[in-house]
C-alpha positions in Angstrom: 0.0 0.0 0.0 1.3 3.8 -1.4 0.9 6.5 0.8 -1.1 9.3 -0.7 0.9 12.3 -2.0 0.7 15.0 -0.5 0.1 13.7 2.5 -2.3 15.2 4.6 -1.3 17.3 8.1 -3.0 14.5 10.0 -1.2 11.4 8.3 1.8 13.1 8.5 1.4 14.1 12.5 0.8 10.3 13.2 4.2 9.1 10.8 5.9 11.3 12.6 4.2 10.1 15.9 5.4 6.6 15.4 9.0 7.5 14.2 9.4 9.5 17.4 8.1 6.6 19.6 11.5 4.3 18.3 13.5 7.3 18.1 15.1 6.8 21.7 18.2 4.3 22.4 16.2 2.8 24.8 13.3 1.9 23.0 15.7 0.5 20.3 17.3 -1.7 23.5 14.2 -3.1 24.2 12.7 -3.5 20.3 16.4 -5.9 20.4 15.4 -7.9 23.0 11.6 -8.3 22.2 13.2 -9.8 19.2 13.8 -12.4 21.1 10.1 -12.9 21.7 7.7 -12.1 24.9 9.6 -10.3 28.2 8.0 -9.2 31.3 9.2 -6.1 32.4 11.6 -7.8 35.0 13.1 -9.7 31.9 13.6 -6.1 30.0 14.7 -4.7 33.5 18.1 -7.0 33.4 18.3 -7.2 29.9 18.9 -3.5 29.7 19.9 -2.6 33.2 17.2 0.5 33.2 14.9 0.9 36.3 11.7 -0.8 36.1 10.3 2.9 36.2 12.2 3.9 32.9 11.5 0.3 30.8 8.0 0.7 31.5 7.8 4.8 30.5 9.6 3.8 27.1 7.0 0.3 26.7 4.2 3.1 27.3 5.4 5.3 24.9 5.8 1.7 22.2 2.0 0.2 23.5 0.5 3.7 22.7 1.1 3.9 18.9 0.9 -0.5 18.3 4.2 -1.1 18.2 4.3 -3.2 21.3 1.1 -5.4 23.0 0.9 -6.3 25.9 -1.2 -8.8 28.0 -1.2 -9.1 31.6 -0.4 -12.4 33.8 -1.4 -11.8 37.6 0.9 -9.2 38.7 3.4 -9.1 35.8 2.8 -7.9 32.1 4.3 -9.3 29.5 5.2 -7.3 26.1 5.8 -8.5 22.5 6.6 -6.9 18.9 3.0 -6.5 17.5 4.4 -4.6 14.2 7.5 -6.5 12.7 7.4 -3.5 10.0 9.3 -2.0 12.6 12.4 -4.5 12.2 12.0 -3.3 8.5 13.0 -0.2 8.8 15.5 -0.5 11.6 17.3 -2.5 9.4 17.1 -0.4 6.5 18.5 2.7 8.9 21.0 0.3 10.1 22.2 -0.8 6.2 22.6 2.6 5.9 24.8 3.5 8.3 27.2 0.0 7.7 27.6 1.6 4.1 28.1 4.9 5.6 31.0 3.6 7.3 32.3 1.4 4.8 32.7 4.6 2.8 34.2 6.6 5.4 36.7 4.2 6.4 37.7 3.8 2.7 38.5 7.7 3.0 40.7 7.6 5.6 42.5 4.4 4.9 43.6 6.7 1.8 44.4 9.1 4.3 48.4 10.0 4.5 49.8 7.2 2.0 50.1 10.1 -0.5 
């Protein structure tokens, strides 16, 4: 599915509203490890060595705009990736930076052998 062009004010608020909820090193910590498949908090807790206060602020943030889900077991919730698109474009941003530095290191290893 094509976005429309333009895009509307509205479309665009709630792109940018999604990009902003991974843009944080954090939640990018925690998208790794839900890679892994369903964590409690405690299991993100040691995973990333963040307070439970801060992992579960950034899952907020994720659950809010569907990137996460979450379900409840007694007194512990449990999160998991609900949109893998996600993965798609981290590793697309990722790809981009590897070739970044491939180039930039090919400029420097030409550095000073002149």
């Amino acid at each position: 599915m094509s976005l429309p062009h333009p895009l509307s004010n509205e479309l665009a608020e709630l792109i940018a509203r999604r990009l902003r909820a991974i843009a944080e090193p954090m939640r990018i910590k925690l998208l790794d490890r839900l890679r892994d498949g369903e964590a409690s908090v405690g299991d993100l807790v040691v995973a990333t060595g963040a307070s439970q206060q801060n992992v579960s602020k950034h899952l907020a943030v994720m659950l809010e705009v569907g990137i996460v889900g979450r379900r409840k077991d007694g007194n512990r919730a449990f999160y998991r990736i609900t949109d893998a698109g996600v993965f798609a474009l981290c590793d697309q941003v990722c790809g981009t930076i590897q070739r970044q530095l491939a180039e930039l290191g090919s400029l420097l290893e030409g550095v000073g052998q002149g």
